[in-house]
Structures are given as C-alpha cells and as structure tokens.
C-alpha positions in Angstrom: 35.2 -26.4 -73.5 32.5 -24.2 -73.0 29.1 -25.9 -72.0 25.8 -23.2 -72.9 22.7 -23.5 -71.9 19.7 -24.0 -74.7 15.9 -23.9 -75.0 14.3 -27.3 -75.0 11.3 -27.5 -76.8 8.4 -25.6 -75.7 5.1 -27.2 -74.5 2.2 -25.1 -74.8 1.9 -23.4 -71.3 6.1 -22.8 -71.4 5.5 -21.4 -74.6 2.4 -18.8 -73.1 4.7 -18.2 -70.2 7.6 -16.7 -72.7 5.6 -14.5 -74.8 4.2 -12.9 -71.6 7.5 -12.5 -70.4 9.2 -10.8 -73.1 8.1 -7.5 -72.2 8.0 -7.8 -68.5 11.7 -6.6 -68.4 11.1 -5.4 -64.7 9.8 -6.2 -61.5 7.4 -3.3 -61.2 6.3 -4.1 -64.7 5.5 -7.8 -64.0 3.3 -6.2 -61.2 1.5 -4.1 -63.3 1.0 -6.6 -65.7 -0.6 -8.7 -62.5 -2.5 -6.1 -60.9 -3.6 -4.5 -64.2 -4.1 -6.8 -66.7 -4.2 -10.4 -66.0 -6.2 -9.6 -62.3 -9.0 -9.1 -65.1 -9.0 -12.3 -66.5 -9.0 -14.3 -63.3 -10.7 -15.1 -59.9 -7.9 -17.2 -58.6 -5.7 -15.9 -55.1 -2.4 -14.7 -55.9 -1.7 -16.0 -52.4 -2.7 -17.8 -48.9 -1.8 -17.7 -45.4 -3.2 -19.3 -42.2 -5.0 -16.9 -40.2 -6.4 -18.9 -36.8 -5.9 -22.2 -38.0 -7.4 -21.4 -41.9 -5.5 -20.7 -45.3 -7.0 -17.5 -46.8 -6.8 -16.3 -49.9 -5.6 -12.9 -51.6 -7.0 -11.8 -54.4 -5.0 -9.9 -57.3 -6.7 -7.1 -56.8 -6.0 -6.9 -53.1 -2.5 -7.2 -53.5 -2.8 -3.7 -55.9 -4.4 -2.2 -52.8 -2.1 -3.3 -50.3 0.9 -2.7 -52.1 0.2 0.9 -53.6 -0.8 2.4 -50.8 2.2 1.5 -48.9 4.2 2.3 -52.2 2.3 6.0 -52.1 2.9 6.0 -48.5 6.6 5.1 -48.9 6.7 8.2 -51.2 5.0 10.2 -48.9 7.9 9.8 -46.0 10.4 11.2 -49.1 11.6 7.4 -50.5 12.5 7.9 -53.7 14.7 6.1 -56.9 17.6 4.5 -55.6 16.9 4.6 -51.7 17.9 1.2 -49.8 14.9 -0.2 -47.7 15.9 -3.0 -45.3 13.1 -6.2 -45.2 13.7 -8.4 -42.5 10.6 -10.6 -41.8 9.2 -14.1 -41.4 7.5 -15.0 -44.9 4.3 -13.7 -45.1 2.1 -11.0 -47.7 3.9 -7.9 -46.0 6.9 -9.1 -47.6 5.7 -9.2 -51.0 3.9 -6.0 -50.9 6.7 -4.2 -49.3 9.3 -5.9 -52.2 6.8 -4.9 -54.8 6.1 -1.3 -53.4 10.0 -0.7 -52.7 10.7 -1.8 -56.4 8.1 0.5 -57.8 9.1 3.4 -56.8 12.6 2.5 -58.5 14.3 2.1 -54.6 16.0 -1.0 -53.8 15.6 -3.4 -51.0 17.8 -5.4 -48.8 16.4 -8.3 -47.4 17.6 -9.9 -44.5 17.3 -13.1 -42.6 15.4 -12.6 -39.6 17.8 -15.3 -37.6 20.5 -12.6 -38.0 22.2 -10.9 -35.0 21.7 -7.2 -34.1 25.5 -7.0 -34.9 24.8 -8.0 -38.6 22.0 -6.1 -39.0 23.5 -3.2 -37.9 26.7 -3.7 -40.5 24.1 -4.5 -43.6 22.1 -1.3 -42.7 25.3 1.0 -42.5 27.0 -0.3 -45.3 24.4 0.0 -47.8 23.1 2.9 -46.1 19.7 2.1 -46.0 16.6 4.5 -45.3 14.5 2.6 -43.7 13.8 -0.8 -42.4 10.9 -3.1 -42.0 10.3 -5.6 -39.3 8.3 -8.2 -38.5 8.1 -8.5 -34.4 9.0 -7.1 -31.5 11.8 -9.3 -31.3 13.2 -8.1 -34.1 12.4 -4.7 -33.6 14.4 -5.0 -30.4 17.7 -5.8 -32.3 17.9 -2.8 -34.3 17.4 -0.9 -31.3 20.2 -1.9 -29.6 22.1 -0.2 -32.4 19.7 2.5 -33.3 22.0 5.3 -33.0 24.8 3.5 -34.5 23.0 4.0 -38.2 23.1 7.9 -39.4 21.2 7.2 -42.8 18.6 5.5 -41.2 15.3 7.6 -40.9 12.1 5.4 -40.4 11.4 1.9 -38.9 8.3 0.2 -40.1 6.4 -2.5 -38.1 4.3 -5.0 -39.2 2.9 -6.7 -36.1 0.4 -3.6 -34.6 0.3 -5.1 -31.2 3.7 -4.7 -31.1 4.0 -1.0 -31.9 5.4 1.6 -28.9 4.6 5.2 -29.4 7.3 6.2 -27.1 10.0 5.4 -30.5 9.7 8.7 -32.5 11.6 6.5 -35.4 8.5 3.9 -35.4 5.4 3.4 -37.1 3.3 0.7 -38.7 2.9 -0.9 -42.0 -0.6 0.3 -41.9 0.2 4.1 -40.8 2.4 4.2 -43.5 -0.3 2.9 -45.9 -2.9 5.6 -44.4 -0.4 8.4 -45.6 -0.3 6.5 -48.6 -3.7 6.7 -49.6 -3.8 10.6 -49.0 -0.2 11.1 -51.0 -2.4 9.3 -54.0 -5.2 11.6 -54.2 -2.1 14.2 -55.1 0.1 12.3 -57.3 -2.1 9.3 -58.9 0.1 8.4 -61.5 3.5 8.4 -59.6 3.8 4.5 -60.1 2.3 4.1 -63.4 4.9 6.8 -64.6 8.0 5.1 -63.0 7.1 2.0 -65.2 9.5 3.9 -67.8 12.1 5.7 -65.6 13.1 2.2 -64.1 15.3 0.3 -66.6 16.2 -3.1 -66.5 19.6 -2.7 -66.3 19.4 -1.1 -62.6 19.4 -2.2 -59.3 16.7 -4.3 -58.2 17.9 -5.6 -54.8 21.0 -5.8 -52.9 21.3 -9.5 -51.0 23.9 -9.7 -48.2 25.5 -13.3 -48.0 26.2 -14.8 -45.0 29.1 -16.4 -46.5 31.1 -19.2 -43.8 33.6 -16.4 -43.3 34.0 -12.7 -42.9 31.7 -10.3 -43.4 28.8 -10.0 -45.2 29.1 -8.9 -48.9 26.4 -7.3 -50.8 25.3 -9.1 -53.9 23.9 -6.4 -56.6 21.5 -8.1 -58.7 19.5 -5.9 -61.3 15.7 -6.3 -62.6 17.5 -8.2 -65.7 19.7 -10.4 -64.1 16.7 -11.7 -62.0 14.3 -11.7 -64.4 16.5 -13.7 -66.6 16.6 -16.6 -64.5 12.6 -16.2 -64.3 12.3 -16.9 -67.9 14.9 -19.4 -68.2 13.0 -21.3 -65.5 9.5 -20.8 -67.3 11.4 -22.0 -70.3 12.5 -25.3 -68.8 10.0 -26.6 -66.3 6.4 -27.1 -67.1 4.8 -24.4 -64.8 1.2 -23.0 -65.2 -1.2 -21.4 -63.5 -3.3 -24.0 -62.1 0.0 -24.8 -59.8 -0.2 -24.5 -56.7 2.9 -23.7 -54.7 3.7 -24.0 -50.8 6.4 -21.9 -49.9 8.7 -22.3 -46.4 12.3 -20.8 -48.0 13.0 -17.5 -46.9 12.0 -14.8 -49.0 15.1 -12.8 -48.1 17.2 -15.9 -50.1 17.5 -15.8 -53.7 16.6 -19.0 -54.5 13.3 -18.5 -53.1 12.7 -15.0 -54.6 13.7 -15.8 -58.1 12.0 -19.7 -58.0 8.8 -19.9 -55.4 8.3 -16.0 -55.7 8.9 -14.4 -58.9 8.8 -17.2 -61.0 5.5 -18.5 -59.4 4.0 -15.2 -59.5 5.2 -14.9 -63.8 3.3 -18.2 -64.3 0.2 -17.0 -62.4 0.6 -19.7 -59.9 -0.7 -19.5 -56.2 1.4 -19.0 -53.5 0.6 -20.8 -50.3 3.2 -19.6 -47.3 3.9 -22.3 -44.5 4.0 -21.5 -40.6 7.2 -22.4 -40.3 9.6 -25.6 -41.4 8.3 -27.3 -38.2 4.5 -26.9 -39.4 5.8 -28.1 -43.5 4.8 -31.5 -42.9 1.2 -30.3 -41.7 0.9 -27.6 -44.2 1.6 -29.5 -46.9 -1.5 -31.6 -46.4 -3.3 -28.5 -45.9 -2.3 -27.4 -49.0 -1.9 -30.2 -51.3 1.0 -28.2 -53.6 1.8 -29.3 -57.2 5.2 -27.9 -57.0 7.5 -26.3 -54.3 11.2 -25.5 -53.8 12.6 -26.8 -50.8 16.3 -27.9 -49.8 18.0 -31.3 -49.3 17.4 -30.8 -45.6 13.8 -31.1 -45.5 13.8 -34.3 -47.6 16.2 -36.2 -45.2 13.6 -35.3 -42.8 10.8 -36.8 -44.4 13.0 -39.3 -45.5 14.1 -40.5 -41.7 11.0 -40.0 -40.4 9.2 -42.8 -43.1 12.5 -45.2 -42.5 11.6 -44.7 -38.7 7.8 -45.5 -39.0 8.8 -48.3 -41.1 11.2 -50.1 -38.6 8.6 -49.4 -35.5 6.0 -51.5 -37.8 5.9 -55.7 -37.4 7.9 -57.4 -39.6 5.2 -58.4 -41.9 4.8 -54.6 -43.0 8.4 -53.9 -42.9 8.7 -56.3 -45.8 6.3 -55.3 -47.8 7.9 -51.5 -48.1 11.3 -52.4 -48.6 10.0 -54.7 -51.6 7.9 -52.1 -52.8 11.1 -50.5 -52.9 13.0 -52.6 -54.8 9.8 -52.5 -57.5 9.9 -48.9 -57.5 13.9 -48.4 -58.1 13.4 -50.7 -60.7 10.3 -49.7 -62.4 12.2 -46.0 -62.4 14.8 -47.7 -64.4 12.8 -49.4 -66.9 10.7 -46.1 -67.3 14.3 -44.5 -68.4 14.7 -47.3 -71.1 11.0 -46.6 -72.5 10.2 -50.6 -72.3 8.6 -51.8 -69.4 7.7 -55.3 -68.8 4.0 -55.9 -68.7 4.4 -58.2 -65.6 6.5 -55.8 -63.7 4.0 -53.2 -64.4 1.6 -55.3 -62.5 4.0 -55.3 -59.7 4.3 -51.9 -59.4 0.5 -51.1 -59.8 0.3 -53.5 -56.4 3.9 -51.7 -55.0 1.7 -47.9 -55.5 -1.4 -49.1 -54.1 0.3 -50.6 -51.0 3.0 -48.4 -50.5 3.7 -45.8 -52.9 0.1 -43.9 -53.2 0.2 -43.6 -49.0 3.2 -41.9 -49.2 2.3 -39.5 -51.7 -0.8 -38.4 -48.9 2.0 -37.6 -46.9 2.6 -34.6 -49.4 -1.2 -33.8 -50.4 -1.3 -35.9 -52.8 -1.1 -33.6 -55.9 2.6 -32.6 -55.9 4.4 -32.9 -59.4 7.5 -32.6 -58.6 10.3 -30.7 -56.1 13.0 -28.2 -57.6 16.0 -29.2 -55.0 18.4 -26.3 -54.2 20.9 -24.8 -52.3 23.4 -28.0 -50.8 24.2 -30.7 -53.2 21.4 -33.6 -53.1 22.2 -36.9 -51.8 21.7 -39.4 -54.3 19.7 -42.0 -52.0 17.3 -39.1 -51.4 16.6 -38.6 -55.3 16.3 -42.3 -55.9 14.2 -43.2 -52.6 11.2 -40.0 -53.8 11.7 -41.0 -57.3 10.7 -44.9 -56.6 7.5 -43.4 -54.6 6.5 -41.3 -57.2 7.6 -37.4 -56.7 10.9 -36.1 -58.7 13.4 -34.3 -56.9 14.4 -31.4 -59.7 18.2 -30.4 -58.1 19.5 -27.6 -59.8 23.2 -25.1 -59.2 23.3 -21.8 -58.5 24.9 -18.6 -56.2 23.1 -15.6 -55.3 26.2 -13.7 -57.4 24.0 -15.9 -60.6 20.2 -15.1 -59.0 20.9 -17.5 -58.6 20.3 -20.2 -61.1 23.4 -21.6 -63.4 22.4 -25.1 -64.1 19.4 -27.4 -63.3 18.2 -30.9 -64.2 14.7 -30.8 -66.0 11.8 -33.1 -65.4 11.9 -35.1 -68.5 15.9 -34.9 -68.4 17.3 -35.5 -65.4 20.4 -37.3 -63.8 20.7 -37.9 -59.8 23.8 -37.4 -58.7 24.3 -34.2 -60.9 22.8 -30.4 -61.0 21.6 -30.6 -64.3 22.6 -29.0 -67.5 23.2 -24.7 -68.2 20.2 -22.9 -68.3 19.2 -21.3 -71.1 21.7 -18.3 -72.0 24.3 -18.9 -69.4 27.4 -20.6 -70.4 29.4 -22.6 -67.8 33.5 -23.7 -68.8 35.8 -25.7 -66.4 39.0 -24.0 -65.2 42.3 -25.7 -65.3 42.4 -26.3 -61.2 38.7 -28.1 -61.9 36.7 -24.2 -60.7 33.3 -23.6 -62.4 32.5 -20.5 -64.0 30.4 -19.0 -65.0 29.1 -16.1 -67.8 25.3 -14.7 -68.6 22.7 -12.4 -68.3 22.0 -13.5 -64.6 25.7 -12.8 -63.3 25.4 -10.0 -60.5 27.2 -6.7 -60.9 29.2 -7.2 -58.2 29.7 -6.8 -54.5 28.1 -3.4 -53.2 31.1 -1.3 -51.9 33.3 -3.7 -52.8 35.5 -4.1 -55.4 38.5 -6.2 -54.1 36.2 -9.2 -53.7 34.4 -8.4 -56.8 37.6 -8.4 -59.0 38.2 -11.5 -57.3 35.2 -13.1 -58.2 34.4 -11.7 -61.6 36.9 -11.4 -64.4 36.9 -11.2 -67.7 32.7 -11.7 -67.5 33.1 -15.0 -66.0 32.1 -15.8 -62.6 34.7 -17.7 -60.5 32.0 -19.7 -58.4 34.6 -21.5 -55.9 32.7 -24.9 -56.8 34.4 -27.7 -58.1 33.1 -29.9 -60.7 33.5 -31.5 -64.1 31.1 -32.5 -67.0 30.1 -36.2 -67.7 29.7 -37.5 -71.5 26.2 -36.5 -71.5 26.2 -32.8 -70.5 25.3 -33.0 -67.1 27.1 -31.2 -64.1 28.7 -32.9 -61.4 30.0 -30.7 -58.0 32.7 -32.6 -56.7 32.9 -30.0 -53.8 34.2 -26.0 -52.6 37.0 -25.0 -53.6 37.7 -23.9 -50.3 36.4 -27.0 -48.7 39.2 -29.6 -50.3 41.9 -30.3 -48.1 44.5 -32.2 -47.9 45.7 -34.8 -45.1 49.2 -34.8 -44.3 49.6 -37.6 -46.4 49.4 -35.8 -49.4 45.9 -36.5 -50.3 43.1 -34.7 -52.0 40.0 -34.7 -49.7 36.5 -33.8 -50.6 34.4 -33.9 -47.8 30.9 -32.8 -48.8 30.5 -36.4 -51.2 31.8 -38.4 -48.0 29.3 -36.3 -45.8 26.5 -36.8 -47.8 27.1 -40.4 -47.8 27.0 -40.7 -44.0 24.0 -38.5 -43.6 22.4 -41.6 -44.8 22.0 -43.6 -41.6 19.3 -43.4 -39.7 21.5 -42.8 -36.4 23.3 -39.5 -38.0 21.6 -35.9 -38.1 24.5 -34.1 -38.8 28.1 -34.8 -39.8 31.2 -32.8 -40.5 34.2 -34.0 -41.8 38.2 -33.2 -39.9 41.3 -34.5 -41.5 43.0 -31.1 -43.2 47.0 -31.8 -42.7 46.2 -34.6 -40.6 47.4 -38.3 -40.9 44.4 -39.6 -41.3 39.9 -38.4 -40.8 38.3 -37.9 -38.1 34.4 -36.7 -37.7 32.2 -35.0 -35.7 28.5 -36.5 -35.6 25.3 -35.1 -34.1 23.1 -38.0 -33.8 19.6 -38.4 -34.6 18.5 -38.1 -30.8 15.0 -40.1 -31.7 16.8 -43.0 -33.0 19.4 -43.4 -30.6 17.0 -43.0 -28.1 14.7 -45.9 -29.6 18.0 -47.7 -29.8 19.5 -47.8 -26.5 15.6 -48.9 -25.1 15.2 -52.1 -27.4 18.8 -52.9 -26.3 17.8 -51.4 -22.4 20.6 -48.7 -22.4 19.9 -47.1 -18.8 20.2 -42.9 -19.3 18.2 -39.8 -17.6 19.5 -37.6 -20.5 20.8 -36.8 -24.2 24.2 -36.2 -22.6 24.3 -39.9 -20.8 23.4 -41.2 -24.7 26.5 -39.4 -26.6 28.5 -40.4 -23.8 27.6 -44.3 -24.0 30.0 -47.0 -24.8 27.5 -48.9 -26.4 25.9 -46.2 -28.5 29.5 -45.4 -29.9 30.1 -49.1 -30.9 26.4 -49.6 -32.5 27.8 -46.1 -34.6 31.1 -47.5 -35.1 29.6 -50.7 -37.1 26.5 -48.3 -38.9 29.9 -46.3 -40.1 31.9 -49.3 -41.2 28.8 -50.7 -43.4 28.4 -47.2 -45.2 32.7 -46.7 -45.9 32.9 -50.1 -47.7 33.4 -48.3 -50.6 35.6 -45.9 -49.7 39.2 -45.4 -50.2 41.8 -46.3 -47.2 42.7 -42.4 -47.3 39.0 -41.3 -47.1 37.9 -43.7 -44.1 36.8 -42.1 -41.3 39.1 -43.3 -38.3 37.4 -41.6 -35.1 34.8 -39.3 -34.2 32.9 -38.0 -31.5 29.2 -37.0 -30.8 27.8 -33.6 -29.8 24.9 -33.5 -27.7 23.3 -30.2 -29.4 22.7 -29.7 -33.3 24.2 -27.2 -35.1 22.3 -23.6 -35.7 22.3 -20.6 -36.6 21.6 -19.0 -33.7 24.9 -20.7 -32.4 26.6 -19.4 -35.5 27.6 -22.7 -36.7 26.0 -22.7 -39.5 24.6 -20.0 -42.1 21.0 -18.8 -43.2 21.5 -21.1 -45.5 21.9 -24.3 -44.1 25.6 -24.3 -44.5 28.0 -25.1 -42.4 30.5 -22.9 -41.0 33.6 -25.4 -41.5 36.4 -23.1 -39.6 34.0 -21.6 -36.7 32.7 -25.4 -36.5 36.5 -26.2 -36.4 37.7 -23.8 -33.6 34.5 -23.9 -31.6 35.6 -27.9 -30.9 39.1 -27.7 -31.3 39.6 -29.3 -28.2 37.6 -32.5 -28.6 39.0 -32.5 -32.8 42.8 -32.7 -30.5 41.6 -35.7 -27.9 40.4 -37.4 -31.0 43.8 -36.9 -32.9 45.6 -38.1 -29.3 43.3 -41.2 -28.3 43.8 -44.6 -29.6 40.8 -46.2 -29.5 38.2 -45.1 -32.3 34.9 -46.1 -30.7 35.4 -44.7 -26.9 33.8 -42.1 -26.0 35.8 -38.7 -25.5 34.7 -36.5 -22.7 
C-alpha cells in the first residue's frame, strides 16, 4: 500500500504563503523576490545576531548589498554556472549571503560542518572539485592548509574573520576584499544576476551536501532548486508559518534540515531569523529572543528536560509536589483537549497547574514560542508528552538529506507522539516486504555526486530505499521502528531494535548517553555515559567520598543505584531485550572523537571497536553491577 501525502486545508497565511511560492521555482528567484519586491513592503529584519552582547538586526535591503557585491565579486575572480564553492562556517549572515550569492550566479555550494577534520575536508573539496572555499576562523583556515597542495581545482580561499587574515597566503583573501572587487565588476556588468534569473532552471543543481554517514566515506547528496524548494512549500502548506514569526536558529546551516526548515522556509514566509551563539548559549538566547517557532533536535529537549527534573528534585518537598501534580493535570488536560470535552472543574485545575507551574516554564523559552518542529533522531515519547503538558508542541517530523530532507511530519492540529507524522504533500511513502521505507517525490535527490554504485543502491525504480524501518498504524501515521542497519540479532535468534530500548533509557535522570551491545550475543549488554551532575549530586546526599569523574564511574555504589534506575525502566521489556550488564565511560561521546556524526548520531561500529575491550570483560564477568576496570 502506498501512503501519499495531501494538502490539509489552507488557513489564510498558508494559503498567501503558496501563491507567493508558485513562481519562486529557484533559490536565486526567492531572493530577488526578497530583495526586490517584498523588501518594499516591509521594515522588519530579515535577520539578527549578537554583536557585543546585543542582537542586531539586518534589514532586507542590506542583505541585497551584502550579498551582490560578494556575488559580483565572486564573478569577478572568474566563478561562473556550475562551479563548486565550499562553505564551511559557524552560522552567522556570511553564510546566507555567500549561499545566496554562490546560487545566483547558477554555481553550487558545498557546505560543510565546521567540526570536520582536515582529512575530510580535504576528500569533500577534491572530490567535488570545488573552486573555492569559505572559512570562518583561523582555525579552520588552518585545516585546509595542511592539505593545501593536495587540492588542484582549488583556486581561492575566502575568510570571513578580518583579524584573522595573513598576507603571506597568495591563495587568501577576505569576504570583504572579495566584495570590494565586487562592487567595481558591477559598474561593468549591472545586470549579470538579474539576467541569470532565467539561465538557472529548477531542475539543476542547487547544492551538493556531503553526509557524514556512520561508515565510509562521505557521499555527496545532489539536491536541485526543485527538490528543495519542494519541501519549502510543502512545509508552508502544512504548518501555520507567517511573517510575524520569529525564529531562533542553533542547527547548522551546512545540514539540510536546517537549510530547508529554519532557513529557506523561514526566509519564504518572511519570518525573522534570529542565529544563537552556540547550543551552549540556546538556553540564554532563547530568552533573548523570545522565538515563536524554531527547529531544534531531540537532544536539546532532553537537556532542558533534565535540567527542570533536576531543579525540581533540589527544591523542598512542598514544591516538588506541587510540579509533579501539575503534571499529572497537564497530561490529562492534553488528553481531554484531544477528545474536544473538557470538564469545567478540571479546567479550573489546570488554570491553577499553568499559573503555578506551567506559565514559569514557558519563561524558560521567552515566553512566545508556538511550537518546536523536532528532527533528525526519533523523539522520545516522554519528551513530547512532558512539553506538551507545559504548553509548547513538539512537531517531530522524518526525513534524509537524499529527501531535502523532509518525507513525513506530524502537524500541529494532527499530531501523534510516538510517530513522525503523515507524507508530506506530494511525496508518497510504501512499506517494503523486509519492513524498509521508501520513498518517491519531487524532493528525492538525484543521486550521489560521483557516485553511481551507492546511488543505484539507494534509488531504484524512483523510490528511495531509506534504510529505516517502520510500519503504518490504522490512522496514517508513521512509526520508525529503527535502521535497517541497526537491527541485530542476539545469538539466540532474536530481532533487536536498539534505538526504541535506547530511547527508553535516556529517560533517567542518571543516563546522558546510552548505546546498546548484544549483536550475536547471548544476551544485551550497554554502555552508559552518565549524567556527571546527577551522579555527582548523588553520591554527596549518600556521602560517596571521590576527587574525580573517574573515582564516580568506578564506584560500587554508583553502579548499584544505576543497576535499580535500570531495573525500574525494563519492567516492560521482554526477557530477550533486558539489558544484563553494562559499564560507564567517564567522557561523552563527540564528534571530535569521531564517535559520533555532525549529526548527533552515533557511530555504532567505531563506538563498537573503540571499546571492544571493556564490550569483552562485560561478555566474561558474572556479576552485572561491578564495576569493570
């Protein structure tokens, strides 16, 4: 059965959205529809960043001047239609005017994470053979210099940070010398942009996106101006965006998700763009702010998440009460609200719950947001119920970067926890026989640049083979059971999904990170990395003498206070899917250990062979809750 995505009825600003959109079939032409039409009717900033300690505002009209003259400069230095330009910076306005300049001149850009190593760098820039590249910092500056003369097409190196710039590097000059030459290339050829508006076609290349992937080598995602734009309209089409939102963007702008949904999209609904420091400064910035809308990951809502359970349990016992009953009012006020009949009493209780509880929390966000649109790792369904009792939706939606990356997304008015939603409009999903999702539409990449083994392997017949498991429940509504590549299977003979059993874990307020072991094993084992706070705060009320992390993860009684936190959560669980021993780490995993990806994935096999030796003294010990050293 084949599952298709469909308009919902249109409010009035979705409706305004769509008409606008149907002729802004390009990237360049959504710009010049910004900075040339709409810039007219408006005063408000296109965007905001904090310059010593402030947010500023940009204006429409200086994000024309900024962007064409680094576009004329660009063309100046002899980029033309169908060069690759490499992006790798922190999110900030360079990055839009260089993706909007790059894109107007009918070139196309390759972003990259800027917590890449020089070593990936250097294999994205040779094999799409890109021009030039533009960097942020001297530190990353200093990685493509260690392979500088390892990249023959590459001509030019572009700096954003001035103080950063070395005149010694013949290959190097600044975003701002490049828009210099720009404004003297414009006097000569003022019409070069306005006159690409036809040569550039939907249908071609708009960017090339390297994924990290959890094994191998990079592989370039092609993704025209259609297949983005697509997913830009069907998002207009099914959440109520309009230009009075206000977003707050931390994503990287080099990931799909946040160039279709807080970039594009935003910019298509004439929304303001607000860019945080960093994810350490989101808590902060979101005050600052006060966002109606922003994308984020499920990462960043366990954080907030632990970090209220934790204030909670420091406060007396009075006040500890009085949340966790709000809770139970909100959880089931949400309920009743699904039915449409809500008791007139238990209205009253959760007008009390909300001024108490719910309305302080909401502060914690700025107070105005509407709602969250939830990407890239499945949601945990505690997390959706916990925001949704408070107040603030959690929108989760489904999608690759081969799909730009949208396939499927819940809707504010229509939503399930638990699932990723239903199709969006014009993309039809079908369930293979071995339970794979695919995939067919107008967002579905072209393929993988340079690479047509993995491309026929992942695209045949028009459908995408995603490598997600999942299945359809009676109401229409998605449901990833897990990678394809993840399942395993004990040497038992059973079926293990590991991301649901995960999740479930990621719960407790001791855990940080969890990965699951048992693949041809007799039975699961785990590695944990603790929530170092809480441990900490634990092993003082119980006076747990240590000096540092390491003397915590090593602890007897820290491994039995986990041991019972594990057995409460696995009640539930099959015999076959307990969790039987594990271990703690006394560092996270990251990216710059290479553990886990841009992304926030994890890196299952590297995770696997980097602790191969403690996975083995877990499989040999005997007792689950001793501590392995």
């Amino acid at each position: 059965m084949v599952f298709r995505g469909r308009n919902p009825a249109h409010n009035k600003e979705r409706g305004k959205n769509m008409a606008q959109l149907n002729y802004l079939t390009t990237v360049p032409r959504l710009y010049y529809h910004l900075t040339e039409e709409y810039s007219k009717e408006t005063n408000n900033f296109v965007l905001k960043y904090k310059v010593a300690g402030k947010y500023v505002g940009i204006t429409y009209d200086q994000l024309k001047e900024e962007t064409d003259s680094f576009a004329f400069g660009l063309a100046s230095l002899g980029i033309k239609k169908d060069d690759k330009i490499a992006i790798i910076a922190e999110n900030r306005p360079e990055w839009v005017y260089s993706d909007f300049a790059i894109l107007g001149l009918g070139a196309i850009d390759v972003p990259l994470y800027p917590s890449l190593t020089a070593e990936s760098i250097e294999f994205i820039l040779n094999n799409s053979e890109s021009k030039a590249i533009i960097v942020s910092t001297k530190f990353q500056l200093n990685k493509v210099m260690k392979f500088r003369d390892k990249c023959k097409s590459l001509k030019f190196i572009i700096l954003l940070n001035e103080k950063d710039f070395d005149d010694k590097n013949k290959d190097l000059m600044t975003f701002k010398k490049v828009q210099e030459l720009g404004k003297g290339f414009k006097n000569e050829h003022p019409s070069l942009l306005k006159d690409n508006l036809d040569k550039i076609k939907p249908d071609e290349v708009c960017t090339i996106i390297y994924t990290s992937g959890t094994t191998g080598e990079p592989k370039g995602v092609v993704l025209t101006h259609h297949n983005i734009l697509s997913n830009v309209q069907a998002a207009l089409d099914c959440f109520p965006i309009g230009n009075t939102d206000v977003f707050l963007s931390f994503l990287p702008l080099c990931h799909i998700f946040e160039r279709m949904a807080g970039y594009y999209t935003a910019f298509s609904a004439k929304c303001t763009v607000c860019y945080a420091e960093s994810i350490e400064t989101v808590a902060q910035n979101l005050i600052d702010v006060k966002p109606t809308i922003m994308t984020s990951v499920p990462r960043l809502f366990e954080r907030i998440h632990s970090k209220i359970i934790k204030n909670v349990d420091s406060q007396p016992l009075k006040k500890q009460k009085i949340f966790y009953w709000a809770m139970d009012v909100g959880v089931r006020y949400a309920e009743y609200k699904k039915t449409g009949n809500i008791p007139f009493s238990f209205a009253l209780k959760h007008k009390l719950a909300d001024k108490l509880v719910f309305s302080k929390l909401r502060e914690k966000t700025g107070g105005n947001l509407r709602f969250f649109i939830s990407g890239g790792a499945a949601l945990p369904l505690y997390l959706g119920k916990f925001f949704e009792a408070i107040g603030i939706i959690i929108v989760e939606g489904y999608g690759l970067t081969e799909s730009s990356p949208v396939i499927c997304a819940n809707r504010v008015e229509d939503f399930k926890f638990g699932t990723v939603g239903k199709p969006f409009p014009g993309v039809e999903i079908k369930i293979a026989s071995d339970g794979e999702i695919l995939a067919r539409g107008p967002n579905i990449m072209q393929g993988y640049y340079k690479n047509k083994k993995e491309t026929d392997a992942t695209i045949k017949d028009g459908w995408l083979y995603t490598g997600d498991i999942g299945v359809f429940d009676g109401d229409g509504f998605l449901m990833i059971t897990d990678r394809k590549k993840h399942l395993f299977k004990t040497s038992a003979g059973k079926y293990i999904a590991p991301n649901p059993i995960e999740s479930m874990f990621l719960a407790s307020k001791y855990i940080d990170q969890f990965v699951l072991i048992g693949d041809r094993r007799m039975f699961l084992t785990a590695l944990i990395v603790p929530d170092f706070e809480a441990v900490k705060e634990y092993a003082d009320a119980h006076k747990i003498p240590y000096d540092k992390v390491e003397d915590l993860v090593r602890d007897e009684q820290i491994y039995k206070m986990l041991d019972k936190e594990m057995d409460q959560f696995q009640k539930k669980l099959a015999n076959y899917e307990k969790v039987r021993k594990f271990v703690l780490l006394d560092r996270p995993f990251s990216i710059e250990s290479g553990e886990i990806t841009p992304s926030l994935k994890i890196k299952r096999k590297y995770v696997e062979e980097r602790y191969q030796d403690l996975i083995e003294q877990m499989y040999q010990s005997l007792d689950r809750s001793v501590p392995i050293n």
